[in-house]
Every structure is written in C-alpha cells, then in structure tokens.
C-alpha positions as CSV (number, residue, x, y, z in Angstrom):
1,X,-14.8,41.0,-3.5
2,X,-17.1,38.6,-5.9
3,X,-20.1,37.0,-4.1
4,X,-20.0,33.7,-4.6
5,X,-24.2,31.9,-5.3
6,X,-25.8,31.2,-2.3
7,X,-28.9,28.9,-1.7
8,X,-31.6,30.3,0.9
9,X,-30.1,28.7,3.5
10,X,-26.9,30.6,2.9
11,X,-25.0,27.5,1.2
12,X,-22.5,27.9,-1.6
13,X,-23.7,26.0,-4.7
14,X,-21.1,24.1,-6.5
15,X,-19.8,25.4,-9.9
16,X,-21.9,23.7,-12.7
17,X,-18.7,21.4,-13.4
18,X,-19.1,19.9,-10.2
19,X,-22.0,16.9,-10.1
20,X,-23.7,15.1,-7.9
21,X,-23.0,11.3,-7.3
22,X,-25.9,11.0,-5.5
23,X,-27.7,11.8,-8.9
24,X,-25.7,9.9,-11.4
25,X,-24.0,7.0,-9.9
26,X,-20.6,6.0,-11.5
27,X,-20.9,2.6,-11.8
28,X,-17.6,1.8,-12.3
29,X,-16.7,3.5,-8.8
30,X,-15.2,1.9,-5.8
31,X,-18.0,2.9,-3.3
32,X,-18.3,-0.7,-2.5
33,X,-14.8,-2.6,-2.0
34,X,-14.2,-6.5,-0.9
35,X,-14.0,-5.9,2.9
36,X,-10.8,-8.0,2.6
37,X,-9.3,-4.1,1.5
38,X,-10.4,-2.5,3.3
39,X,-8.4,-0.3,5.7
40,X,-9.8,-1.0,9.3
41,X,-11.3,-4.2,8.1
42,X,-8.8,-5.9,10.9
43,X,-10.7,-3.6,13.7
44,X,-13.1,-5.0,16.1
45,X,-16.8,-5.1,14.4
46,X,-19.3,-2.0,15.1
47,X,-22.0,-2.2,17.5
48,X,-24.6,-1.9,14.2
49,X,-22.4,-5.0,12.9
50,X,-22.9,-6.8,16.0
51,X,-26.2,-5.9,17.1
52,X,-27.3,-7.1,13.0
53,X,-25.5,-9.9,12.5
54,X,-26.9,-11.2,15.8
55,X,-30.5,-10.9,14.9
56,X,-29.6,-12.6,11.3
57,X,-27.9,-15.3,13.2
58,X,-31.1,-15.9,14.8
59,X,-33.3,-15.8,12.4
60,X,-31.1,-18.1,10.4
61,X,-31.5,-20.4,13.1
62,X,-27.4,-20.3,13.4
63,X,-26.4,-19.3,16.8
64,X,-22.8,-20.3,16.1
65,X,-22.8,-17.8,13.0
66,X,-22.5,-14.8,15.4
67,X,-19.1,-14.4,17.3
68,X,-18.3,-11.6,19.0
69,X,-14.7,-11.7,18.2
70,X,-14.9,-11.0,14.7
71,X,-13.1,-8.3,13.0
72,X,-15.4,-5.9,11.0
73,X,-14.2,-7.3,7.6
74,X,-15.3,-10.7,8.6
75,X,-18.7,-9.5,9.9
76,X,-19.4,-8.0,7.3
77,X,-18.8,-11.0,4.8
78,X,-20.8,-13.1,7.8
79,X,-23.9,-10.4,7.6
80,X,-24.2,-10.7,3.6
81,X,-23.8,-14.4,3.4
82,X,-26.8,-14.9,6.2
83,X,-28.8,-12.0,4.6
84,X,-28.4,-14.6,1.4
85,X,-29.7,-17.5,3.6
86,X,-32.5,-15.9,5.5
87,X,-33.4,-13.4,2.2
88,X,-33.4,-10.3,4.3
C-alpha cells in the first residue's frame, strides 16, 4: 500500500493540482450570491442576523428597521443597507 504525504499533524496534503481559494480568490466565483437566490433565504433569520441587525437598527436611530419576522434573505439586505447608513 502507497503512503499517501502527511503533515505533522497526521493530515493528508492535497495533490499539488489542488489550490487553495483561501489563497487565490477567484473573483469571478459565486461565494457571494443576491440573497434573493439563495436557498433558505425564505427561512426565519439567524440569531447573529437578529441580534446584528438590531444593534444597527439602533445605532441608525431606526427602531422600525428591525422586525423580527423577517426572513433571512430580507435581513440580510436590511443589515447591508443600514451598515451603508450608519458606515459600520
């Protein structure tokens, strides 16, 4: 049987074909989608999303802009438009 590279910490390494996208970031990737496609975008928001947008909400001095009913695609349009407003 072939032994395969292993780090120190007993880890395969990946073939040399094989690169990191940490390292060199394509771009042209879709890491970062319009949350109007994403997936679970209709779920209920996360805590993080809730607990964030309603610290932005106050800090924009807009109460109103933080509803617990939102879905997570919608919070997460809400969070970027007030992280415009209050520069955060």
């Amino acid at each position: 049987m072939a032994q395969q590279n292993q780090t120190p910490h007993g880890r395969h390494e990946d073939p040399p074909e094989v690169q990191n996208p940490k390292v060199n970031p394509d771009q042209e990737s879709n890491q970062i989608k319009d949350p109007d496609d994403w997936v679970t975008g209709h779920e209920p928001m996360t805590g993080a999303q809730a607990s964030y947008l309603k610290t932005l909400s106050e800090q924009a001095h807009e109460p109103k802009a933080y509803d617990p009913e939102l879905d997570k695609a919608e919070a997460s349009k809400r969070i970027d438009q007030l992280k415009q407003e209050t520069g955060r």
